[in-house]
N, C-alpha and C positions, 0 to 999 in steps of 0.2 A: 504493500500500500504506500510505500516511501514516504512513512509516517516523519516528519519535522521534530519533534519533540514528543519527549516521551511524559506521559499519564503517569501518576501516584495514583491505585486504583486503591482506596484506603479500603480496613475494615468497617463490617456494617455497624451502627450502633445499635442499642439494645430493645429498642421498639422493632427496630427492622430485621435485627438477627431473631426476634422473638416472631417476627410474621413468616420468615422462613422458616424456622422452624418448624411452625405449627401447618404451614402447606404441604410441609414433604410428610409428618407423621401424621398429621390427621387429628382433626377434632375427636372422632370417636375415643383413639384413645386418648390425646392427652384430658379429655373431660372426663374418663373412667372412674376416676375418682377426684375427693381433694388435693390428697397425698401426691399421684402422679403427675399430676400440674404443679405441684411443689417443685416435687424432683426435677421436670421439665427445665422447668428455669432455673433451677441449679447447673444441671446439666450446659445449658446455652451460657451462662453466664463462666463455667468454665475454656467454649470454646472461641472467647475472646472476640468474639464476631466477625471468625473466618469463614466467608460463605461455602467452599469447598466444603468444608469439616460439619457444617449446617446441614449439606444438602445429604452428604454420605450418611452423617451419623443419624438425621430425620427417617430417614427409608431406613435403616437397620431396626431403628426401634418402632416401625411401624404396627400398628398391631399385637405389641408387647405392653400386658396390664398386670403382672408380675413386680412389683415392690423392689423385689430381691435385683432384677436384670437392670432396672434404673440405677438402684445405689453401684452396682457395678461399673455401670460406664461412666457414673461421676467421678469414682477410682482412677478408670485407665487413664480421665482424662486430665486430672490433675497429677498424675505420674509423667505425664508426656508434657507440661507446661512448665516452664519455668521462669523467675519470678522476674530476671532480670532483666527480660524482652534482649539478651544477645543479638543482632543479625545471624552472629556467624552459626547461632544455636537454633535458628527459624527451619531450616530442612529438618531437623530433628521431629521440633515440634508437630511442623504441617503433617508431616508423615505419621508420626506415631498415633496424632488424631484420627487419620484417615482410616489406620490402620484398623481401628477398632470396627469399621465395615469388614474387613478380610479377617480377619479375629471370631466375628460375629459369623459367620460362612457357617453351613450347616455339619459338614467334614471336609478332610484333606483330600478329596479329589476335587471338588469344586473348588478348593483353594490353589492346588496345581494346575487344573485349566484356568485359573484367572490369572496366574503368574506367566502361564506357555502367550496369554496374549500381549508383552512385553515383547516377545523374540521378533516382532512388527517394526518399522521404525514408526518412529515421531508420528503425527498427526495423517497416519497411513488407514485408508480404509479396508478394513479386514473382512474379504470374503466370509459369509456363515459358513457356506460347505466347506470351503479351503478351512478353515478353522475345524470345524468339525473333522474332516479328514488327519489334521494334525492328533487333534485329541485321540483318534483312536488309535490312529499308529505309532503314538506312543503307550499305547494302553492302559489310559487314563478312561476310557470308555470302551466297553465288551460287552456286547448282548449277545442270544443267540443266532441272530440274525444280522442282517447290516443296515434293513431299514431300519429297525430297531432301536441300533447303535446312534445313525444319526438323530433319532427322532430326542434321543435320550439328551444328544447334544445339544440342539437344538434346546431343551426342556432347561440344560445348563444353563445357558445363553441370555434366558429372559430371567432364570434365577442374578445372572451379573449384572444385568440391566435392571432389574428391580432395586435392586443392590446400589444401584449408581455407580458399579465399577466400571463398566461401559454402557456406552450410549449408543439407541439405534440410530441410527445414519442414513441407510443404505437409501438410493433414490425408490426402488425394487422391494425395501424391507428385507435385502439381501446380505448386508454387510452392517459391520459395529467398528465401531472408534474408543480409544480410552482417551482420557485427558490427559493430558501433557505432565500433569502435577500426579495421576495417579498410575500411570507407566512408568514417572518417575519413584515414585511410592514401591511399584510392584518390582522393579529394581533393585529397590533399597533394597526390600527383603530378602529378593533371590542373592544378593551379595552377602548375606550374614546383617543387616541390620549393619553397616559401619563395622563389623568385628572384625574385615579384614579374612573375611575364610569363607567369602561368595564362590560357587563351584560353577558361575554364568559367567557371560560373558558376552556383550552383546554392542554390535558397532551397525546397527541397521539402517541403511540410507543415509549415509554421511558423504559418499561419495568415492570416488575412485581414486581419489586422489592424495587422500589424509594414509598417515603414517601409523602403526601401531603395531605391538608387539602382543604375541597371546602365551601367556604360562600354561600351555599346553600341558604339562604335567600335570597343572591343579582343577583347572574346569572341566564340565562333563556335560557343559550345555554352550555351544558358542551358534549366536547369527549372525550371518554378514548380509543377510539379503537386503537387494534392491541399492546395489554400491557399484554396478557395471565394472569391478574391478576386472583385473582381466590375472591378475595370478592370486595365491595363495598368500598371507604371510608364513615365514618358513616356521617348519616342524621344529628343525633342531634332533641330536640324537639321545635326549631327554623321553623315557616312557610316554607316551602318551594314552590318557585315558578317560578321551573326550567319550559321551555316548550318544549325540545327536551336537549333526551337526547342519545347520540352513545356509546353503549358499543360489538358493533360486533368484533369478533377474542379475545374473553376473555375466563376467562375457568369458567364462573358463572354456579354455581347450582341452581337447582328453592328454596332452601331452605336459598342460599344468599337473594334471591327478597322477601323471604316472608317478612324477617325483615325490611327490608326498603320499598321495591315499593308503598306502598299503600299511605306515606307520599307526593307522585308527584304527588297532584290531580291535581295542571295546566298543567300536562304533556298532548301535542297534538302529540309528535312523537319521538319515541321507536324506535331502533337498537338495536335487539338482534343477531344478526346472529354470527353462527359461536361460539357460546359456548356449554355449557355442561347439559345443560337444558332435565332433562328427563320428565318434563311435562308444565301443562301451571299452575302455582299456581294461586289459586280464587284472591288471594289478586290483581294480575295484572289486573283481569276483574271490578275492584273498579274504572278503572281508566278512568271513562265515558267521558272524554273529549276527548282522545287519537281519533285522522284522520290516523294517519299511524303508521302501527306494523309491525314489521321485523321479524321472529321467522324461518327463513329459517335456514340450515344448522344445524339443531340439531337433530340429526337424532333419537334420541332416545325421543323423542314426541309421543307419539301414541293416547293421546283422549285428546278432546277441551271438557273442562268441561260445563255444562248446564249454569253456571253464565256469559260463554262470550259470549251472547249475550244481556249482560248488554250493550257492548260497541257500543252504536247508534249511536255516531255519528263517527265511523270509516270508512274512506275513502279505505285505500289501507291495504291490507291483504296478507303477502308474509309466505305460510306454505310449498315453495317448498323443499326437502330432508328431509322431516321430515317422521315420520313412524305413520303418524296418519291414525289409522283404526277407530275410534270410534266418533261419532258425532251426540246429542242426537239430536232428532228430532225437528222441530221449532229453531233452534238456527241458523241457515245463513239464515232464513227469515227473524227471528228480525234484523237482520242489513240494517237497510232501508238505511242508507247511501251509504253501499257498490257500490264503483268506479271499482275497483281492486281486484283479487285474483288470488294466482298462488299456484297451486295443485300439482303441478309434484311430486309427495312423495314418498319416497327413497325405499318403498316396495309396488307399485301399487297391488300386488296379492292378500295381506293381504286386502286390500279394497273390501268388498263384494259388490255382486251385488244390493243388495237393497241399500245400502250404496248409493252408487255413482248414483243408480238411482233418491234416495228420495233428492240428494243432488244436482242433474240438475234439478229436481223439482222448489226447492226452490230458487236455483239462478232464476231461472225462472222469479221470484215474486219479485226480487228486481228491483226497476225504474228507477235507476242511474248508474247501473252496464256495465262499458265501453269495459272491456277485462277478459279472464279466460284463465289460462293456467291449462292445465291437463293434463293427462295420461292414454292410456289406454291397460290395457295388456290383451293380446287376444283377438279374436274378438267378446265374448260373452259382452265385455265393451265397445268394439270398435263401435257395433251398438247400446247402449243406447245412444250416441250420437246424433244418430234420431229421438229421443223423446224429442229433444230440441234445436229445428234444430234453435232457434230466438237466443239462445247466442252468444256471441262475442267472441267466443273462439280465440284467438290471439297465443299460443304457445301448440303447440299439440306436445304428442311423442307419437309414436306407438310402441310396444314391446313384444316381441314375440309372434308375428300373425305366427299362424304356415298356412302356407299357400306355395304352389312352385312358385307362381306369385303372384304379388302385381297388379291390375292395377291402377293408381291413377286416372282413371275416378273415380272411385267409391267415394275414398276421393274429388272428384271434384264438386261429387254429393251433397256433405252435401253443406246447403244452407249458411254456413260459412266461407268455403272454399274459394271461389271468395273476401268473402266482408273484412272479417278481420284477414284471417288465416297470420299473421306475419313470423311464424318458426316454423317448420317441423322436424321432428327428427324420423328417423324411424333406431331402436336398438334392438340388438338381436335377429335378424326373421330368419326361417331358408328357404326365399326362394331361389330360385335358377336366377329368371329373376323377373326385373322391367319395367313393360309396361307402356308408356308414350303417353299418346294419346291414343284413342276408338272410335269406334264408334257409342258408346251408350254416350259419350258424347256430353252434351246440344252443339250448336253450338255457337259461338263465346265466348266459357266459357275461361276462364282463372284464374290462382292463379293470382289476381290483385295486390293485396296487402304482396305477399310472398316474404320476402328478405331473408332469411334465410332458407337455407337445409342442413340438413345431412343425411350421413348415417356410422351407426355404429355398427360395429363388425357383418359385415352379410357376414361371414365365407359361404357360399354358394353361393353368387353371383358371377354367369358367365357374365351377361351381363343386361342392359339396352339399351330398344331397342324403338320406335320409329313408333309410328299408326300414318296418316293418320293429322300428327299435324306438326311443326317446336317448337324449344326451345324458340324462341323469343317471338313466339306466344303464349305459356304456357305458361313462365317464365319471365312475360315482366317487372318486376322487381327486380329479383334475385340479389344479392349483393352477398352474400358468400356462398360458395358452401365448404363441407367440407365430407373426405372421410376417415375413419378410419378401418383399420384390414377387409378390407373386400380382402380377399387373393385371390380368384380366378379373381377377376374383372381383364380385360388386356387392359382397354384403358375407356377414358373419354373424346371422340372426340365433342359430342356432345354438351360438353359446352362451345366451341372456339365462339358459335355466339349468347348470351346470351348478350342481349344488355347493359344491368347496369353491368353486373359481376368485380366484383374491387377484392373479393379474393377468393383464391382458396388454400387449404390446402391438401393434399392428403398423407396419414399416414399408414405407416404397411401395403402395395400394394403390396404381395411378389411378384406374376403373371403379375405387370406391365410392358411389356419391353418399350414402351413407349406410352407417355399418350396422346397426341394427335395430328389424323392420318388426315390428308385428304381426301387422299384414303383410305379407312378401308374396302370397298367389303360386304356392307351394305347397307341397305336403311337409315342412320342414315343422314340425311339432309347433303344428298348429292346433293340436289338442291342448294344449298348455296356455291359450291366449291369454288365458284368465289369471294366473299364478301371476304371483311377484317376478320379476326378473333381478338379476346378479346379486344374490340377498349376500354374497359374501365378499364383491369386487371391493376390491381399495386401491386398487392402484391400477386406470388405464391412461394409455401412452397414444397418438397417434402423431406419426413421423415422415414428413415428406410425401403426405398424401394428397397430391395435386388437385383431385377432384371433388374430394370430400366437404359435402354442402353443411352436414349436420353428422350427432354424434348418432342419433336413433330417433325416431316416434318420441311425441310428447308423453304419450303413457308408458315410455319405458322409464322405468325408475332405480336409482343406486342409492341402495339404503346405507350401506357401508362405504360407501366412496370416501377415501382419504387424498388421493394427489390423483390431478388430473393434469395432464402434457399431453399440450397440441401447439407442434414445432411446425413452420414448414407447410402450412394448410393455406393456399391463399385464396380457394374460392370458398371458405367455411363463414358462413351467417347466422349459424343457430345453433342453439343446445336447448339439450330436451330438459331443462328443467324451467318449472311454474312456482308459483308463488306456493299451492297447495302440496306439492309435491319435492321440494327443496332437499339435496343432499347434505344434511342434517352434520353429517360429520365430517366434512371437506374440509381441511387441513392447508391446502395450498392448490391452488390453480395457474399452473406456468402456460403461457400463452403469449407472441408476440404482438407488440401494438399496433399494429396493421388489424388483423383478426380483433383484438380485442376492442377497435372503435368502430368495428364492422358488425358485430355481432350484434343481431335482432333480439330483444328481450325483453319479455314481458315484465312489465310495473314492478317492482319490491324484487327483483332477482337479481339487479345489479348492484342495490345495496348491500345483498347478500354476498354477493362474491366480493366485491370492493376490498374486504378487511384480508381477503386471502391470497390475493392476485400477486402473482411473481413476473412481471412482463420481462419480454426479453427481447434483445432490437432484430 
């Protein structure tokens, strides 16, 4: 912001630290009784009126009418002040206040996933699933399943955010942020509190170019992501007895890892993603302790050498975007541990067919193996799929199935589809229509477990259209639905009655004039006229859609509507809300000022939006 002079942002005083307080914990309890309203303002009055300390230690003691738990945190928190106001002694304090949130943590696994989101840098938006994904391959999280796993993380997640250790962010409701003051807080602790006997070790997003040295001997948790450095700092011939290490968004060569990697024989979990690795060097396959390997995003990968199925006891295996064609035979058998593996790789074509057959063979074979995601282009790949109908495939993309109809009975058929098919991606096809529902589908079949659809760059689709089934029926847990470049489509009526659906994305729709109809002069579940529509959407998006007049019919309604983005719409003049019918819990409306002094609207709806409006030029 090339701010001129710098702000004294002082503490609040005692009426105002007393009004935060009482919004983050709540009237209920602190009116509980007389007593807890005593303690209340004892409590406040110890935290000096540092609003951080306000907000964090408010939500911890939310909901707590227990005597005993107040007198406690008036304890911690005169143990953590001191009398003299030091500067040099203010880190101590800020932290140790804050601390009593992470203190207060229900057990030490939710206290170790709130300290793994430190390994981030600075004011970095943190993927949920990337996070999640970290959680479990540290095995911080283990269900017996993997939806499970993440669902559990996920359930972490809003435990931190309730918490005030992190804050949702995401535009998507995808991704979480900490604060600057409490990454630095989560820090402290992973170092020992100041005692000089931190076993972390953490240089994230500082840059490529800053200096530093790492006591490799003594930490067992080091991140350097998102630094583009381009080598390692050195090992040294000192033990090392690091056990996770993150170097994802770097620009490392496999000819960096040869010199050092083999020295991390305690290493259990590897982030490479995101660098410059044009293969997998033997020395990394030394590394027989390693439960989780990261090697996505390098797209210049093409063979997994015969020695990496040295690595037995590896859990999770992520080789998606990578261009690996070559994979000697018996080598994903010997990995008897295999939990995890995601195959979606950046050139399916290059994958031959014996390839990808001998290799759903051998997934086959392994006894632990939870989730596979893959790929398959065209449908001479598309049906090896059949020959191994017991896997848990959880992430499929289909791509370039040259075919003029899809019908998704078919994909309904495979015996994976019902049980564990998570997310669906069908890219580059050049059909013309997508048929939903059959009559050769099994009866009461449904994608059970499918929260995730797209579809992408299918330059030929006129429509989606609607057998003999309803959306709710098929899609009875759909969460995000997402529509890319596909030009000819003119309406997406059919996902108003998609009972979970929370977003919707819909992207480069030239042909859309608007997305959804009521009436539309279809058989598209027009039995439903009458039902509420998107009773669960919060978040839709429409992006570079040239023709789009409106969002939907005035009687379609978003009872949960939170962010609404409309980028890029230059012939748009209306939205479907009335004064009787008002998106009640709309949060922010991002719209450019072109559209937004264009747009037709009835009496009392523009003072409605007024207070929420994000314009953008």
């Amino acid at each position: 912001m090339e701010v001129r002079k710098d702000l004294n942002v002082s503490c609040l005083h005692d009426d105002d630290s007393w009004q935060l307080f009482q919004d983050k914990v709540g009237h209920k309890t602190l009116f509980y009784s007389p007593r807890i309203e005593a303690l209340a303002r004892e409590l406040v009055k110890e935290m000096k009126g540092l609003p951080l300390a306000l907000i964090t230690v408010g939500k911890t003691m939310y909901g707590k009418t227990d005597m005993a738990e107040w007198e406690y945190a008036i304890q911690h928190m005169r143990r953590s002040c001191c009398d003299n106001n030091d500067p040099l002694d203010m880190e101590r304090i800020v932290f140790s206040q804050i601390k009593f949130s992470f203190d207060s943590l229900r057990n030490n696994t939710l206290r170790k996933c709130f300290l793994s989101c430190a390994l981030w840098p600075e004011d970095q938006h943190i993927d949920k699933v990337e996070l999640a994904r970290c959680w479990i391959g540290l095995g911080l999280v283990h269900e017996s399943d993997i939806q499970s796993s993440y669902t559990k993380s996920y359930s972490l997640m809003g435990d931190l955010t309730a918490a005030c250790l992190l804050d949702g962010c995401g535009e998507m409701y995808d991704s979480f942020k900490m604060h600057d003051v409490v990454r630095d807080m989560a820090l402290w602790i992973s170092c020992g509190c100041n005692e000089k006997n931190g076993k972390w070790f953490v240089r994230a997003g500082i840059g490529q170019h800053e200096t530093f040295s790492i006591p490799w001997s003594q930490v067992e948790s080091v991140s350097l992501m998102w630094n583009y450095a381009l080598k390692l700092p050195p090992v040294g011939s000192n033990p090392c007895h690091t056990r996770m290490l993150c170097l994802g968004n770097n620009k490392l060569h496999e000819s960096i890892l040869v010199e050092e990697i083999n020295k991390f024989t305690s290493l259990t979990y590897l982030d490479l993603r995101f660098n410059n690795l044009k293969g997998i060097p033997e020395e990394l396959c030394s590394l027989t302790n390693l439960e989780h390997l990261d090697l996505s995003h390098n797209i210049d990968i093409n063979e997994v050498p015969y020695c990496f199925g040295n690595l037995i006891k590896l859990k999770f295996l992520y080789l998606e975007w990578t261009s690996i064609q070559r994979i000697p035979e018996g080598v994903i058998s010997r990995l008897q541990s295999l939990q995890v593996i995601d195959f979606n790789t950046f050139y399916p074509r290059r994958v031959s067919k014996d390839l990808l057959s001998r290799m759903l063979l051998e997934l086959g074979t392994l006894p632990h193996l939870k989730a596979v995601g893959i790929i398959a282009m065209c449908f001479s790949q598309y049906k090896l799929l059949r020959e191994s109908e017991n896997l848990p495939i959880r992430s499929l993309t289909l791509r370039r199935l040259e075919t003029r109809a899809l019908y998704f009975s078919d994909i309904l058929s495979h015996d994976f589809a019902p049980r564990t098919l998570y997310e669906l991606l069908i890219d580059m096809c050049v059909m013309e229509e997508i048929m939903l529902g059959h009559e050769l589908a099994r009866p009461n079949c449904c994608f059970g477990t499918l929260n995730q659809l797209s579809f992408l760059d299918l330059s030929n689709l006129r429509g989606i259209t609607w057998m003999e089934t309803s959306p709710a029926s098929l899609f009875p847990r759909l969460t995000c639905l997402e529509v890319y470049s596909c030009g000819k489509l003119h309406q997406l009526s059919w996902a108003m009655h998609l009972p979970c659906l929370e977003q919707v994305v819909i992207y480069d729709c030239s042909s859309m004039r608007q997305a959804f109809m009521r009436r539309h002069g279809d058989n598209q579940c027009s039995v439903q006229d009458s039902s509420k529509t998107f009773p669960c959407l919060k978040y839709l998006k429409f992006l570079r859609c040239e023709s789009l007049v409106g969002i939907g019919d005035p009687d379609v309604t978003f009872p949960s509507l939170e962010r609404l983005v409309l980028h890029h719409c230059p012939e748009l003049n209306r939205l479907p809300f009335k004064t009787d019918n008002l998106p009640r819990k709309l949060q922010e409306l991002q719209i450019d000022v072109g559209s937004w002094e264009r747009l037709e609207l009835e009496e009392g709806v523009k003072p409605f939006l007024q207070p929420r409006l994000k314009l953008e030029k």
